[in-house]
N, CA and C atoms as an extended XYZ file, in Angstrom:
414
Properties=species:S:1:pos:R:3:atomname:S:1:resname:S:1:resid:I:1 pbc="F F F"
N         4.851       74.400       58.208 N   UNK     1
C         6.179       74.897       58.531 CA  UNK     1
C         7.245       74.225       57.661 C   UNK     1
N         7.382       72.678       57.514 N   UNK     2
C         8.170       72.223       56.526 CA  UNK     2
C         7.941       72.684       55.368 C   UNK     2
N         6.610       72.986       54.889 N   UNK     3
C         6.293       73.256       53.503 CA  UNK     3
C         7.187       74.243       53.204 C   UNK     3
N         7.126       75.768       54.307 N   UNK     4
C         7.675       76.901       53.872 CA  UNK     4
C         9.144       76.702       54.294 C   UNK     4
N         9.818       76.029       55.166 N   UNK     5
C        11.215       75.549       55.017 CA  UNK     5
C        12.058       75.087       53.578 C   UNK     5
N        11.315       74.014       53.000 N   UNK     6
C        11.186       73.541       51.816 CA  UNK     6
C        11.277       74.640       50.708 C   UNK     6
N        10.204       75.536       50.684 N   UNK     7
C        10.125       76.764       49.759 CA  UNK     7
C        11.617       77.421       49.653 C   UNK     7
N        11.596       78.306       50.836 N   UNK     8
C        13.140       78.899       50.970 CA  UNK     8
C        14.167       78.319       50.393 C   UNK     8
N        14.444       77.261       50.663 N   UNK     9
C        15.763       76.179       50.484 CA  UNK     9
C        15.264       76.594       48.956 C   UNK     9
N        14.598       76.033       48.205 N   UNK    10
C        14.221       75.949       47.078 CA  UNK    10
C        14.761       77.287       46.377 C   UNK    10
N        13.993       78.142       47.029 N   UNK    11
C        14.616       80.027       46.605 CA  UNK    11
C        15.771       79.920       46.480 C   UNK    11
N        16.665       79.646       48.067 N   UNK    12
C        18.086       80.287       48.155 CA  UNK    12
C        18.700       79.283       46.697 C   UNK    12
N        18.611       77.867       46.610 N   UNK    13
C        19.045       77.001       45.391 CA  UNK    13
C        19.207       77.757       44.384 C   UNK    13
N        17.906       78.157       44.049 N   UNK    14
C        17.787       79.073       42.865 CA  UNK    14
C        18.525       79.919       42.353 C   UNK    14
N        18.607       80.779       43.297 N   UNK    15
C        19.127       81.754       43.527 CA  UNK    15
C        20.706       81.912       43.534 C   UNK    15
N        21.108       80.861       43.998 N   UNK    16
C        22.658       80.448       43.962 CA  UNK    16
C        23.230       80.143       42.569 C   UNK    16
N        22.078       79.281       42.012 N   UNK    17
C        22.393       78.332       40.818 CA  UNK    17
C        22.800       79.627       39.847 C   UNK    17
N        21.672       80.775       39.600 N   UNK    18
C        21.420       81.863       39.058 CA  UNK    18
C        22.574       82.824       38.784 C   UNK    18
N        22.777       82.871       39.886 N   UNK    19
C        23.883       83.820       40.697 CA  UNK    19
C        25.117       82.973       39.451 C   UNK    19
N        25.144       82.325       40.146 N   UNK    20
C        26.838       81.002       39.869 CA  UNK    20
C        26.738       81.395       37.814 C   UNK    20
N        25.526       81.252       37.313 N   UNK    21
C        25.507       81.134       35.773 CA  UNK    21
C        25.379       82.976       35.258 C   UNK    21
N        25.140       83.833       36.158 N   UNK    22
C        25.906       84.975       35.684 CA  UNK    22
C        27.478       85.580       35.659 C   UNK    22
N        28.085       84.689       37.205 N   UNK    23
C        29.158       84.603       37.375 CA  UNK    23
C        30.180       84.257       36.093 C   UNK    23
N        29.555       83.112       35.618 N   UNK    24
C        30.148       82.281       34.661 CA  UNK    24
C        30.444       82.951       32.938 C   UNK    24
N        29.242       83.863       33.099 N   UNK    25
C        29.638       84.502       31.712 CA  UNK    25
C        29.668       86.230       31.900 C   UNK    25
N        30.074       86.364       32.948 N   UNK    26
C        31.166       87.788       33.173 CA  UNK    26
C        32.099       87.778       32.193 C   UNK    26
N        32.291       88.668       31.162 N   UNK    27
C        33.384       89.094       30.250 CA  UNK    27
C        33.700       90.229       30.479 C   UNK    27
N        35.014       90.008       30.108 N   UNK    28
C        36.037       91.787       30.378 CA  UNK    28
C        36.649       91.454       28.511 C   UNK    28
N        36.675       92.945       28.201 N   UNK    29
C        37.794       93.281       27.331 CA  UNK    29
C        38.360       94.250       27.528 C   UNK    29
N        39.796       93.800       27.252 N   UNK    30
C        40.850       95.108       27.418 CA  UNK    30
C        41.843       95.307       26.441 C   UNK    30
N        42.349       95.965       25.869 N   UNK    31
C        43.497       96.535       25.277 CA  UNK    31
C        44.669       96.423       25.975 C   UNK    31
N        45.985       95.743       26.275 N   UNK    32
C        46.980       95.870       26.521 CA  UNK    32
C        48.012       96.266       25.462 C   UNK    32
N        48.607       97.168       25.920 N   UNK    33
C        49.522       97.976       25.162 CA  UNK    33
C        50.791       97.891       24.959 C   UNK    33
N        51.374       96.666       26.599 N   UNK    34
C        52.736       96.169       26.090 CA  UNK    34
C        52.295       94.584       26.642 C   UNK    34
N        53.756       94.205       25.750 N   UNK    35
C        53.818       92.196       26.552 CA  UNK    35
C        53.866       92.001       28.008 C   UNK    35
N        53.409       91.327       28.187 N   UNK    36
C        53.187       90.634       29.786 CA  UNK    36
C        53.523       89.190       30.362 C   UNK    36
N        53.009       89.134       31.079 N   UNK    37
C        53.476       87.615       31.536 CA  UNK    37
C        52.044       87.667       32.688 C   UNK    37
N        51.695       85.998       32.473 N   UNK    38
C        50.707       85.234       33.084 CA  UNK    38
C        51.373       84.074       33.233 C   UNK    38
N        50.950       83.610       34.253 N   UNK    39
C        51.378       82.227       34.935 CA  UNK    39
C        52.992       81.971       34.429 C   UNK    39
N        53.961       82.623       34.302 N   UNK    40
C        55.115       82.339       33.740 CA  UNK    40
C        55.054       82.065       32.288 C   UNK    40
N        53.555       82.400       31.281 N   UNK    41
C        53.668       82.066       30.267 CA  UNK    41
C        53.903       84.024       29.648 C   UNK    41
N        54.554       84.566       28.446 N   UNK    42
C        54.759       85.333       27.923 CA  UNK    42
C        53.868       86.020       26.942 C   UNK    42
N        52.858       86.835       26.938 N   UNK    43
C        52.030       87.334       26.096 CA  UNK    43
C        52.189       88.536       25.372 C   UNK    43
N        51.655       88.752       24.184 N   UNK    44
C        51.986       89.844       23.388 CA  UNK    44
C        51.263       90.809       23.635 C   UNK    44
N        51.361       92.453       23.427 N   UNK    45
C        50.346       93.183       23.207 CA  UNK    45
C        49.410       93.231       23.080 C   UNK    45
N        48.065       93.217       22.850 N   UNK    46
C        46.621       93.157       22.049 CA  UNK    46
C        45.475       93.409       23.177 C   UNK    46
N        44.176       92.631       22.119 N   UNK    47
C        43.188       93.187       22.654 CA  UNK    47
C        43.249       91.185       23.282 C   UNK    47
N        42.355       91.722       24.360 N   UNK    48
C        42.221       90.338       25.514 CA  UNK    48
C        41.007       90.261       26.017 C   UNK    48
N        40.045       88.913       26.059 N   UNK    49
C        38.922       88.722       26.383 CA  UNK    49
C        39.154       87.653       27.714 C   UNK    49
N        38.597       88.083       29.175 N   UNK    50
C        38.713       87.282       30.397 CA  UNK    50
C        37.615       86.872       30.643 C   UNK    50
N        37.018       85.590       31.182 N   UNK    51
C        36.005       84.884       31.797 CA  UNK    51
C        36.795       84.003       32.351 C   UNK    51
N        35.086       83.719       33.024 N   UNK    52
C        34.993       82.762       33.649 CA  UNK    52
C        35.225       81.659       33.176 C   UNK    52
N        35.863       80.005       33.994 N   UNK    53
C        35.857       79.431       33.702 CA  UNK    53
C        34.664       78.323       33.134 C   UNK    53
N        34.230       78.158       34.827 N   UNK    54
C        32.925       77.433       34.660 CA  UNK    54
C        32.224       77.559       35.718 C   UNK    54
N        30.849       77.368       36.129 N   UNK    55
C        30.580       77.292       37.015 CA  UNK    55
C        31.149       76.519       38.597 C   UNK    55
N        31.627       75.101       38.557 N   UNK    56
C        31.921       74.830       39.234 CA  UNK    56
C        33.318       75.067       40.150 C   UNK    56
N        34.005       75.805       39.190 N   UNK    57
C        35.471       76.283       39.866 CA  UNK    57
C        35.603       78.042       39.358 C   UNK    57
N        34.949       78.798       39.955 N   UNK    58
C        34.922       80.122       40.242 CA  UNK    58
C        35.889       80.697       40.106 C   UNK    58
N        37.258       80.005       40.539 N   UNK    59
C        38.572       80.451       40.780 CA  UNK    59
C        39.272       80.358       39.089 C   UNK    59
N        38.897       79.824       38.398 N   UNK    60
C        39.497       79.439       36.713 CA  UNK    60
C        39.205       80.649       35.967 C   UNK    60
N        39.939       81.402       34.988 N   UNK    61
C        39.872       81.594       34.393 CA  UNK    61
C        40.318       81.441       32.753 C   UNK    61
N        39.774       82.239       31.864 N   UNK    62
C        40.106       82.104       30.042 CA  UNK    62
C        40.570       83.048       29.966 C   UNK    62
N        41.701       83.423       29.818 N   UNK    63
C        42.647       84.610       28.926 CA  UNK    63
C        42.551       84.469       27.506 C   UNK    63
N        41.958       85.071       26.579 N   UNK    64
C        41.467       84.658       25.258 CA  UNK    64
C        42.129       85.729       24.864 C   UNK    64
N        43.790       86.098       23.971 N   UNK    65
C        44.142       86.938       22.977 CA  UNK    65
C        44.378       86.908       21.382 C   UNK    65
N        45.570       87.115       20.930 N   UNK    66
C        45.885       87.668       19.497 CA  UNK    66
C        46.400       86.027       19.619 C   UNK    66
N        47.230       85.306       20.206 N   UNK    67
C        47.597       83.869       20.215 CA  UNK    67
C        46.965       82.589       20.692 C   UNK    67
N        46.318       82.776       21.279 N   UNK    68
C        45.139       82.035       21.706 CA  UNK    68
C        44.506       82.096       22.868 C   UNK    68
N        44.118       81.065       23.788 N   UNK    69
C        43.568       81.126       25.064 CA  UNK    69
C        44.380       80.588       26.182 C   UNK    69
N        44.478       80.638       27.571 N   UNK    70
C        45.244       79.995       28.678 CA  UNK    70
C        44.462       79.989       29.684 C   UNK    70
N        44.554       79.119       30.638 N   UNK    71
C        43.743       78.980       31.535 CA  UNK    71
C        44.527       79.384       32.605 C   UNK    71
N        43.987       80.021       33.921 N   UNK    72
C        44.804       80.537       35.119 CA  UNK    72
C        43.966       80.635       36.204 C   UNK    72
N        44.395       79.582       37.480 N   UNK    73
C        43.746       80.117       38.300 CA  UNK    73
C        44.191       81.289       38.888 C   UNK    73
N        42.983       81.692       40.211 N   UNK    74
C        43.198       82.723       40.706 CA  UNK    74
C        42.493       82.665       42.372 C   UNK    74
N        43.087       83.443       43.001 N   UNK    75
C        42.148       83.723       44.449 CA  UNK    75
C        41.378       85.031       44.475 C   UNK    75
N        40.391       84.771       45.551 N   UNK    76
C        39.892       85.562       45.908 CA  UNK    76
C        40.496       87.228       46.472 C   UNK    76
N        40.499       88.035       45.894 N   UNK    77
C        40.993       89.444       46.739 CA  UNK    77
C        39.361       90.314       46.783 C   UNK    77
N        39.784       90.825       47.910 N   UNK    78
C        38.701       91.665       48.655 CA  UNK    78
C        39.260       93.125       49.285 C   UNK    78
N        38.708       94.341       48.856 N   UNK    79
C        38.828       95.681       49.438 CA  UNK    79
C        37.542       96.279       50.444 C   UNK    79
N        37.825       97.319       51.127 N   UNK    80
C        36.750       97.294       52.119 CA  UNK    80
C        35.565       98.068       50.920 C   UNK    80
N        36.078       98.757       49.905 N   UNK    81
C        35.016      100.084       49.288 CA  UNK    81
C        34.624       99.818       47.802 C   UNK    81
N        34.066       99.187       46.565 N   UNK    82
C        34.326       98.785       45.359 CA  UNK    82
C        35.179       99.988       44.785 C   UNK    82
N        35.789       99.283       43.951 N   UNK    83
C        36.749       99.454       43.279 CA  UNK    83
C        35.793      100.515       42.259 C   UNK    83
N        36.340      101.691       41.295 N   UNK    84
C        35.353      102.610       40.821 CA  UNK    84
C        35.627      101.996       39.374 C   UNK    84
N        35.925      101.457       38.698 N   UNK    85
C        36.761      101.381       37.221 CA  UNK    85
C        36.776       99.260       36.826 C   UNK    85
N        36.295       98.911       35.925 N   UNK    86
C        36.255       97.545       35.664 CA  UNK    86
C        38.331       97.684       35.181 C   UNK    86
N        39.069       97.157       35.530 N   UNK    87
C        40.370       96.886       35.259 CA  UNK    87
C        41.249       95.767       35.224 C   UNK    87
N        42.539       95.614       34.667 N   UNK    88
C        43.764       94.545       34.901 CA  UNK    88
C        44.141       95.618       35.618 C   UNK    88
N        44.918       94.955       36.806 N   UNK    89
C        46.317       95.513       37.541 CA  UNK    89
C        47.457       94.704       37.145 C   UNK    89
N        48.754       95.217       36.604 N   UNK    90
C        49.595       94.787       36.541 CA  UNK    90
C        50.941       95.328       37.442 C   UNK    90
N        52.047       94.198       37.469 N   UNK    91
C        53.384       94.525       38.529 CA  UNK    91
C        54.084       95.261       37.236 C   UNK    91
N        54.217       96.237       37.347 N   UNK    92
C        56.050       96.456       36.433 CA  UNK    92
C        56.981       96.369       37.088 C   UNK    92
N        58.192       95.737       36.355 N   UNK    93
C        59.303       95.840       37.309 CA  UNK    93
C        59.941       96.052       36.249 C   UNK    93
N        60.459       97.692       35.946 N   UNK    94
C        61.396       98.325       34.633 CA  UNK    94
C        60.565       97.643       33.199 C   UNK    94
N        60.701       96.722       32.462 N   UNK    95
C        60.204       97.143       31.160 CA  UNK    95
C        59.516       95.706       31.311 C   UNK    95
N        59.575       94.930       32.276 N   UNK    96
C        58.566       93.961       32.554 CA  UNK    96
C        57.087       93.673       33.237 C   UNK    96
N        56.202       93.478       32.796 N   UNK    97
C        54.949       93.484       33.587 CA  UNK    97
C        54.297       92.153       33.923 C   UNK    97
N        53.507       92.239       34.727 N   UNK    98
C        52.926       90.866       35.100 CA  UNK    98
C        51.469       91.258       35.251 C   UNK    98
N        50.392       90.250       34.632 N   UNK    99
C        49.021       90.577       35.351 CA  UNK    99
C        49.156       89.999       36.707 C   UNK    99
N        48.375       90.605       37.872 N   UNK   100
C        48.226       90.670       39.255 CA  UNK   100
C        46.758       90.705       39.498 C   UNK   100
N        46.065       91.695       39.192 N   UNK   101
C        44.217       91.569       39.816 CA  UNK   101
C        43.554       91.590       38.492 C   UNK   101
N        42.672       91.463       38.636 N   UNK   102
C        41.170       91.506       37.682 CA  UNK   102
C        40.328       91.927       38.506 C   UNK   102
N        39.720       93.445       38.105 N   UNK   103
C        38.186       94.022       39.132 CA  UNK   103
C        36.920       94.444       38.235 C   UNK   103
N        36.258       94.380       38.216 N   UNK   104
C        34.946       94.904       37.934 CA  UNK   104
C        34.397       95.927       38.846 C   UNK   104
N        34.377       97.353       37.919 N   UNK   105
C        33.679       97.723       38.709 CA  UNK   105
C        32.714       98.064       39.290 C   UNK   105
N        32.605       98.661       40.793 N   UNK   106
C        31.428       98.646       42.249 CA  UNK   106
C        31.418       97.063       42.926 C   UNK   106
N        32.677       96.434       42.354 N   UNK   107
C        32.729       95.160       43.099 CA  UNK   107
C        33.649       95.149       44.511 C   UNK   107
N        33.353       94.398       45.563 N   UNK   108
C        34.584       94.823       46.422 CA  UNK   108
C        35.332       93.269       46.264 C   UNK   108
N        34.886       92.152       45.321 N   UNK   109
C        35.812       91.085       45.467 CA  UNK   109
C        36.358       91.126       44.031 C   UNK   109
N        37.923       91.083       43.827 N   UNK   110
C        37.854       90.553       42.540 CA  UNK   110
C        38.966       89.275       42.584 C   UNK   110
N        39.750       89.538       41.635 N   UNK   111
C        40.674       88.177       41.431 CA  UNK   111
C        42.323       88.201       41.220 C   UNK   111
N        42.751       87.547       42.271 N   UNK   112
C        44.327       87.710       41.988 CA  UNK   112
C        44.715       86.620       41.768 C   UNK   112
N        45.525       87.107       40.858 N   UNK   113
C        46.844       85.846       40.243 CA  UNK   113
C        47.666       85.469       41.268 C   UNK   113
N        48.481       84.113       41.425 N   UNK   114
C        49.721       83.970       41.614 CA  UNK   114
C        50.825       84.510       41.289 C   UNK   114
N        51.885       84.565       41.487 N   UNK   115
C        53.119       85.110       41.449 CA  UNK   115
C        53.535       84.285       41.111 C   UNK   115
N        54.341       84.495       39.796 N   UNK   116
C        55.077       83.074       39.006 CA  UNK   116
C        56.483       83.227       39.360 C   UNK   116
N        57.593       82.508       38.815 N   UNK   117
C        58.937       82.271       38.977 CA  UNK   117
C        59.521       83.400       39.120 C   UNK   117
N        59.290       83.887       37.698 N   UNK   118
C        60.500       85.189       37.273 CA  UNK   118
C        59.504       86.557       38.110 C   UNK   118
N        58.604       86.342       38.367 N   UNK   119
C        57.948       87.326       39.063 CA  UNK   119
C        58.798       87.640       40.598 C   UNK   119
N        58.553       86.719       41.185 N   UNK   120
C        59.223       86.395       42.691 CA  UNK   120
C        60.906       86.829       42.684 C   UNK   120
N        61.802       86.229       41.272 N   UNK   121
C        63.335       86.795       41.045 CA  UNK   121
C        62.963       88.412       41.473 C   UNK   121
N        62.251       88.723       40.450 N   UNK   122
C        62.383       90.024       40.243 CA  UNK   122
C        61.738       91.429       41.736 C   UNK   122
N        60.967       90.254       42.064 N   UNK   123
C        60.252       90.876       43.378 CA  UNK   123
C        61.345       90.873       44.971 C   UNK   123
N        62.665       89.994       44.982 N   UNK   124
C        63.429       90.261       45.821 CA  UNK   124
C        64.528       91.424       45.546 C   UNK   124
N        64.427       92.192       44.677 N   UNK   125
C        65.449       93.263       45.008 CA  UNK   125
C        64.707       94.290       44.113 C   UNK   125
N        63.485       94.438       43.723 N   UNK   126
C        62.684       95.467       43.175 CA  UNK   126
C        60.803       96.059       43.448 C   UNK   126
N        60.850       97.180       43.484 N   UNK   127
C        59.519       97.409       44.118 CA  UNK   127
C        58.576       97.109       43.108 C   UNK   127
N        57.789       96.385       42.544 N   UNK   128
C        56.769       96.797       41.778 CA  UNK   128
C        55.798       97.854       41.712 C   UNK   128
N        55.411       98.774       40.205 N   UNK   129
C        54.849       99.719       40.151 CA  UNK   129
C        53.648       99.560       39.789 C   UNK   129
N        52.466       99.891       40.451 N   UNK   130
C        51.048       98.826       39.800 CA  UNK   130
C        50.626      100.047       38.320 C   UNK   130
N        50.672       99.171       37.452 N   UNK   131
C        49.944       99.631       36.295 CA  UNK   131
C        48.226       99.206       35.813 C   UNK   131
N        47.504      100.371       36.035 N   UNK   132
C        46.344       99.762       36.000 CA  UNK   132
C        45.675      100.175       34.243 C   UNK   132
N        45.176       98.871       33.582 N   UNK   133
C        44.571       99.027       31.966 CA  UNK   133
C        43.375       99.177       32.063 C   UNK   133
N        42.243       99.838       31.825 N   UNK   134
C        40.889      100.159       31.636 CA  UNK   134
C        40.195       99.111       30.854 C   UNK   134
N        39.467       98.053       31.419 N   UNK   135
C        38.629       97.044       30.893 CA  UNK   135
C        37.420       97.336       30.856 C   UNK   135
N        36.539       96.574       29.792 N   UNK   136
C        35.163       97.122       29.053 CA  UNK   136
C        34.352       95.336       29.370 C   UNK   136
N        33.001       95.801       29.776 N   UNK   137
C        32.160       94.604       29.914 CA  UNK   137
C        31.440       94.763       28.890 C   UNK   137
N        31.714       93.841       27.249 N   UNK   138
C        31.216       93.575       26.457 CA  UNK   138
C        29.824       93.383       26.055 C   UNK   138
């Protein structure tokens, strides 16, 4: 009975470890078509490569563009049905945008950003319009 206790544990380990190191090299590419804003930092147009950080902090990500890379965390978001389309969601507010989710899709968890400074200004007297960009798993 310990033996096969032992076994399992051993599986589920595995299995986790496994899990965690596909997690880790999930890539998205996308095309963004206008400037944006992440973490209060300002980004240009282009093409954009997202991962994972590392295994041990799930929540990190690499924004890799035309200027370099940034790191950003993020939380967990969850829908009841997967999402049909791998995507960025972004806020517009008039000729400003913000990234907001990251989904993969047939996933029902993906990843939301924080709300930075000028995000929050702009979010007390304006509705945001979600703009969603079509991302490609490399």
């Amino acid at each position: 009975m310990k033996r096969q206790a032992l076994s399992l544990i051993s599986l589920l380990g595995l299995l986790l470890v496994a899990g965690s190191a596909v997690a880790q090299t999930t890539k998205l590419r996308a095309n963004v078509p206008f400037n944006f804003t992440v973490n209060n930092k300002s980004l240009a147009a282009g093409t954009y490569e997202i991962r994972r950080g590392s295994v041990s902090d799930s929540g990190v990500l690499i924004i890799r563009g035309p200027e370099g890379s940034i790191l950003v965390s993020t939380n967990a978001r969850e829908r009841v049905r997967g999402v049909d389309k791998t995507m960025l969601v972004f806020h517009r507010y008039g000729t400003q945008n913000f990234l907001s989710e990251i989904w993969v899709a047939g996933a029902v968890r993906g990843r939301q950003l924080a709300i930075g400074n000028r995000e929050k200004e702009l979010a007390r007297n304006l509705t945001p319009q979600p703009v969603e960009i079509l991302a490609s798993l490399p």
